[in-house]
N, C-alpha and C positions, 0 to 999 in steps of 0.2 A: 705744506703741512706744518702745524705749531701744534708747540708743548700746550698740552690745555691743563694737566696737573703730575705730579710726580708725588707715587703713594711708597711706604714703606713699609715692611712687617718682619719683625727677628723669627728665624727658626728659635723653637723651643722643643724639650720633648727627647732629641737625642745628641746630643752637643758630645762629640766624641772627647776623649782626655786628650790632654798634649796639645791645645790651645793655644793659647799665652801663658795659661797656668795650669801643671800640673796635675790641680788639684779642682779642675772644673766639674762641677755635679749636670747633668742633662737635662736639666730644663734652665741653665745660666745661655745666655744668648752672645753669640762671639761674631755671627753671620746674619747678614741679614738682605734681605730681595729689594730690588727696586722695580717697580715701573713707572714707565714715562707712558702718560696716556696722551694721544694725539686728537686736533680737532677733527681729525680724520677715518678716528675709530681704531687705528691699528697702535699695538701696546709693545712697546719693546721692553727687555728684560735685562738687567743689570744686579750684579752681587756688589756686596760690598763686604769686608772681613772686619768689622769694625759692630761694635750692639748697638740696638736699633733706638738706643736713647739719645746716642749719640749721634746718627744718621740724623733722626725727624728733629732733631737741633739744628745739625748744618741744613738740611732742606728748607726751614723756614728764615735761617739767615740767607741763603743763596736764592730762593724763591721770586724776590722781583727782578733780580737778574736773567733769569730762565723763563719765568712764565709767557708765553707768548714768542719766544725763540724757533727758529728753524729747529725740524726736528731734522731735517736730513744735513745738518754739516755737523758732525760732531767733532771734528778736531779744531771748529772755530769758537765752537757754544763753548766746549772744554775749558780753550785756552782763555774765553772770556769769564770765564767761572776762576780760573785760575789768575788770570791778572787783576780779579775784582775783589781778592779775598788775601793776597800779600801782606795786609796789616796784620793779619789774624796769624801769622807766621803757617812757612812753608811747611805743608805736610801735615802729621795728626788725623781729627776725626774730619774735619771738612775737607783736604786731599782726597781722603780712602772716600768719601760721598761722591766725589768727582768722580770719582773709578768707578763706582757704581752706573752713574748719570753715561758718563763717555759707552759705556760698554752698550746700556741700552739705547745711545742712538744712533750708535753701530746697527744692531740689531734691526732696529727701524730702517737706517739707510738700505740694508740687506734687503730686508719684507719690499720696499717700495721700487726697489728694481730688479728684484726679485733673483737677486744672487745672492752665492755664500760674501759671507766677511772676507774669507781669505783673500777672494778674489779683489775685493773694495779694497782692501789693502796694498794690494801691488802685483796678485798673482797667485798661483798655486803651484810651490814647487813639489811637492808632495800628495798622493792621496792618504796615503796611512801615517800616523807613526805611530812608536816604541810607548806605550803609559809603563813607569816603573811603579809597581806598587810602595808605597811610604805607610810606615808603623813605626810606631814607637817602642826600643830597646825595652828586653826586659833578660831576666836571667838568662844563661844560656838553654837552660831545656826548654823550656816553656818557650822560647821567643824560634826556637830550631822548630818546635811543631807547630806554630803561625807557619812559619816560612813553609813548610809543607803542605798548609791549606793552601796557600796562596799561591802556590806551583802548579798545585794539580788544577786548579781556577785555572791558568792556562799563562799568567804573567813569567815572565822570561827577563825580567828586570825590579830590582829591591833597593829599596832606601831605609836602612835604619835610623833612627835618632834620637837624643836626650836622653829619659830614662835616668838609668847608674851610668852612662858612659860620662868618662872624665871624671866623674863625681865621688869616685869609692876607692879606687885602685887600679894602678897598670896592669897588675895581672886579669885583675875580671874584665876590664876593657878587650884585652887580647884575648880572651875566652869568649865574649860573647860574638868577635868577629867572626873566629874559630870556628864555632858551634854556626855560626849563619852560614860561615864557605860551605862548611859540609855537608849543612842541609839543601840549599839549593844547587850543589854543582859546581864543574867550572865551566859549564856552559852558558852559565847565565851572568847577567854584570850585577856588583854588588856596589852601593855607594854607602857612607857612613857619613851620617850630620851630628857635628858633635852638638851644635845646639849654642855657640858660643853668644847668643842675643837673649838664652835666661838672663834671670836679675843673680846680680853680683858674679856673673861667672869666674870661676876662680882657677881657670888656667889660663898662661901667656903663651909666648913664641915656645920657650925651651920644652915646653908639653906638646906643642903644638908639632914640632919638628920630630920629638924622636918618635910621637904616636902615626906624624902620615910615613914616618921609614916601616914601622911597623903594618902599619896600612897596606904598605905594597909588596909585603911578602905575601898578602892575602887576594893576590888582584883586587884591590878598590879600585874603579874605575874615578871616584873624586873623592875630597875630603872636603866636609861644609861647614861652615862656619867654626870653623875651629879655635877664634879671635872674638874679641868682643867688637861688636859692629863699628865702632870709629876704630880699631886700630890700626890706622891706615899705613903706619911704616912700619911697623912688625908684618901687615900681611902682605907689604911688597918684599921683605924678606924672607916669608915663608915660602910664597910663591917662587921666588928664582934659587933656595936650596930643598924644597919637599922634593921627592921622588914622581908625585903623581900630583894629578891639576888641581888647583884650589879655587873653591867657591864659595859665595856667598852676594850678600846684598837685597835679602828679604823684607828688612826693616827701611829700605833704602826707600824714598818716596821724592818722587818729578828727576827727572834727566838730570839736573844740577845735582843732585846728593850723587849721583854716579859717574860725573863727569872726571872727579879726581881722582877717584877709584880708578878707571879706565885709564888716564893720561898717566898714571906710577906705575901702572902693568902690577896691581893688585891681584886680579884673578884671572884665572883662564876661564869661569863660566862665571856668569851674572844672573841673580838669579830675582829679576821682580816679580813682582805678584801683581796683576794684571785689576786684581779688588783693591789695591791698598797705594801703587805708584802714580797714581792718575788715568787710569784704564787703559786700554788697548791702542791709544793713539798715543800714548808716553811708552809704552812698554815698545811699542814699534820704534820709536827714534830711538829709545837705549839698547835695543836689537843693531839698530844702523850701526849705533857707536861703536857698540861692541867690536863689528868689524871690523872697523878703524883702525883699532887697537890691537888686534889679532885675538880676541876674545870672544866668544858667544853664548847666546841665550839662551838657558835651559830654566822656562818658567817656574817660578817657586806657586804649587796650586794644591794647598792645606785648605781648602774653603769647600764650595759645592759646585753642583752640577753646572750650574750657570758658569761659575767660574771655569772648570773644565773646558766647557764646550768653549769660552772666549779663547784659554789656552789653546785649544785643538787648530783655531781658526786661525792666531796668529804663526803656529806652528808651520802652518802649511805655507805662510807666507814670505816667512823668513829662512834664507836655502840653508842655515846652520844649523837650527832650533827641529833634532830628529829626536827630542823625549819630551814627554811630559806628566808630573810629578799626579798620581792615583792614589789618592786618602784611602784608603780601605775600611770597608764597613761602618760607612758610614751614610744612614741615611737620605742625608743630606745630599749626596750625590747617586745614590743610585735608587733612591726610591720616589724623587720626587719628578721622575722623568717619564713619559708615556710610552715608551721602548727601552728597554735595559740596554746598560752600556756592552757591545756585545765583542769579546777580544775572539781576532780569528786564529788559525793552527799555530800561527808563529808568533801570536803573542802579542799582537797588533790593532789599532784602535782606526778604522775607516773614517777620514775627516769629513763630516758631512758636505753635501753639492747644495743641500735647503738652502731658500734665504735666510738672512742674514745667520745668526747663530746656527740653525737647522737644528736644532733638539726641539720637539716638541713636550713643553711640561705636562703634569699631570694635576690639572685645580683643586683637584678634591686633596693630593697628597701633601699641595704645599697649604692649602687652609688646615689639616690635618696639623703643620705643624709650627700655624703660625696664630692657634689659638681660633680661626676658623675667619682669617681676615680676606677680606674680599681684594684682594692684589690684582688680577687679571682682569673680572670682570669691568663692564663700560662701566 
């Protein structure tokens, strides 16, 4: 089976806020679909977190390299995409392209032997896991009755982030944590992402340390990105005096930008994005590493359903990786699927058995919001 074209189209229409920036309006394009169409009629399906100007760029610089390629080895085609495009430096928008590409000929390898991903991977240690719902910080009342929509939905796990935290005050920091313990319980885990890969962030270590002590008078289960993305010896120092485990490495893109992380014992979770690191056959080897180092994998997945469902499949794969990161209300992922994401009594996401991804899209909902582009069909 070979690649016979690789098409692309951005979601537009409902682009949730808390992006890359703040201040994104709903039809700016942050995400965007891939497929890989086969001479054999079958389409597999790839995200990428990256706009779709920048995608149908790197596709047509990477294009004679792929056209005509096995579509069933994706961790070969990948790395051939990847050792073919080093001049153009490691990572950026033709990496996140990669991630898109690798994912969808996962997908394909799944469809044509008619397993999940998980399995093609290395196995299935899990059927279920934990999705934490992820929102973005807002005052304390207002962001305490989110958290109560979002309970009685059935989620049993919360991610705050960005927002005012770090940005305004110690004291409203610690009030909005406050106000989030007491709206979901202490039965439920609570993690907080300071957000420290905005532009110019403007806290170090010394912010860093007395806000995760503060942290864990609150049960946080982690504290994320609390550093600006290189700070690589400030966060092996926060890491061996915070109280509770530190994570990050969202911006992090191919095994090498995480390999020196890993080797300083920077964090206790790592957290790649499966659309942006070079897809699910890079995020798999930084999962390996992880353990090396006595660290693991809890996917960073701000993007959509595609993305999701790559998460869910590598989850299942890797026997560390028991959460994964639930954008809330956002189209993007729960409306463009032909079966809604369905969480059972205890708050738990069934990783599908389908081949390869096993989510079945919905074509009308993604031309809906890709200005009405023919993605799936032959």
């Amino acid at each position: 089976m070979k690649i016979r074209e690789i098409r692309a189209a951005g979601l537009r229409g409902a682009t949730p806020e808390g992006g890359w920036d703040n201040d994104l309006r709903p039809e700016e394009c942050i995400y965007t679909l891939i497929a890989v169409h086969t001479d054999a009629g079958l389409v597999g399906v790839g995200s990428v977190y990256t706009s779709d100007a920048l995608v149908k760029s790197a596709l047509a610089l990477l294009e004679p390299l792929y056209r005509g390629e096995s579509a069933l080895e994706p961790e070969r085609v990948s790395e051939k995409l990847h050792q073919n495009s080093f001049w153009l430096g490691r990572g950026g928008s033709v990496t996140h392209t990669i991630s898109g590409i690798d994912i969808a000929l996962w997908d394909l390898l799944g469809q044509a032997t008619g397993q999940p991903m998980g399995r093609l991977l290395g196995g299935r240690y899990r059927e279920k896991v934990r999705p934490y719902a992820s929102l973005v910080m807002t005052e304390p009342a207002p962001l305490a009755e989110h958290l109560h929509h979002l309970k009685a939905q059935g989620f049993r796990a919360f991610k705050m982030g960005w927002g005012p935290f770090g940005r305004v005050s110690y004291a409203l920091d610690e009030a909005i944590v406050a106000a989030a313990r007491e709206a979901i319980g202490s039965d439920c885990m609570l993690m907080v992402d300071a957000g420290g890969s905005d532009a110019f962030w403007p806290n170090g270590y010394k912010w860093a340390l007395r806000t995760a002590e503060m942290l864990r008078q609150y049960d946080v289960a982690w504290f994320e990105e609390p550093l600006r993305p290189d700070a690589l010896d400030d966060y092996v120092l926060l890491r061996r005096h915070a109280p509770l485990p530190i994570s990050g490495g969202e911006v992090l893109t191919r095994r090498q930008a995480f390999q020196p992380f890993l080797q300083a014992g920077a964090f206790d979770i790592v957290q790649p994005d499966a659309t942006k690191v070079g897809g699910i056959s890079e995020a798999r080897r930084i999962g390996w590493m992880a353990q090396e180092y006595g660290a693991r994998l809890i996917p960073h997945g701000w993007n959509t359903a595609v993305g999701l469902a790559a998460d869910l499949q590598l989850a299942t794969a890797l026997p560390d990786t028991d959460l994964v990161e639930y954008l809330t209300g956002s189209p993007y992922i729960d409306a463009i699927v032909a079966e809604p994401w369905r969480l059972d009594g205890d708050g738990m996401l069934t990783i599908s058995t389908a081949p390869g991804l096993g989510v079945p899209f919905d074509p009308d909902a993604i031309a809906r919001y890709t200005n009405g582009a023919q993605l799936l069909t032959p």
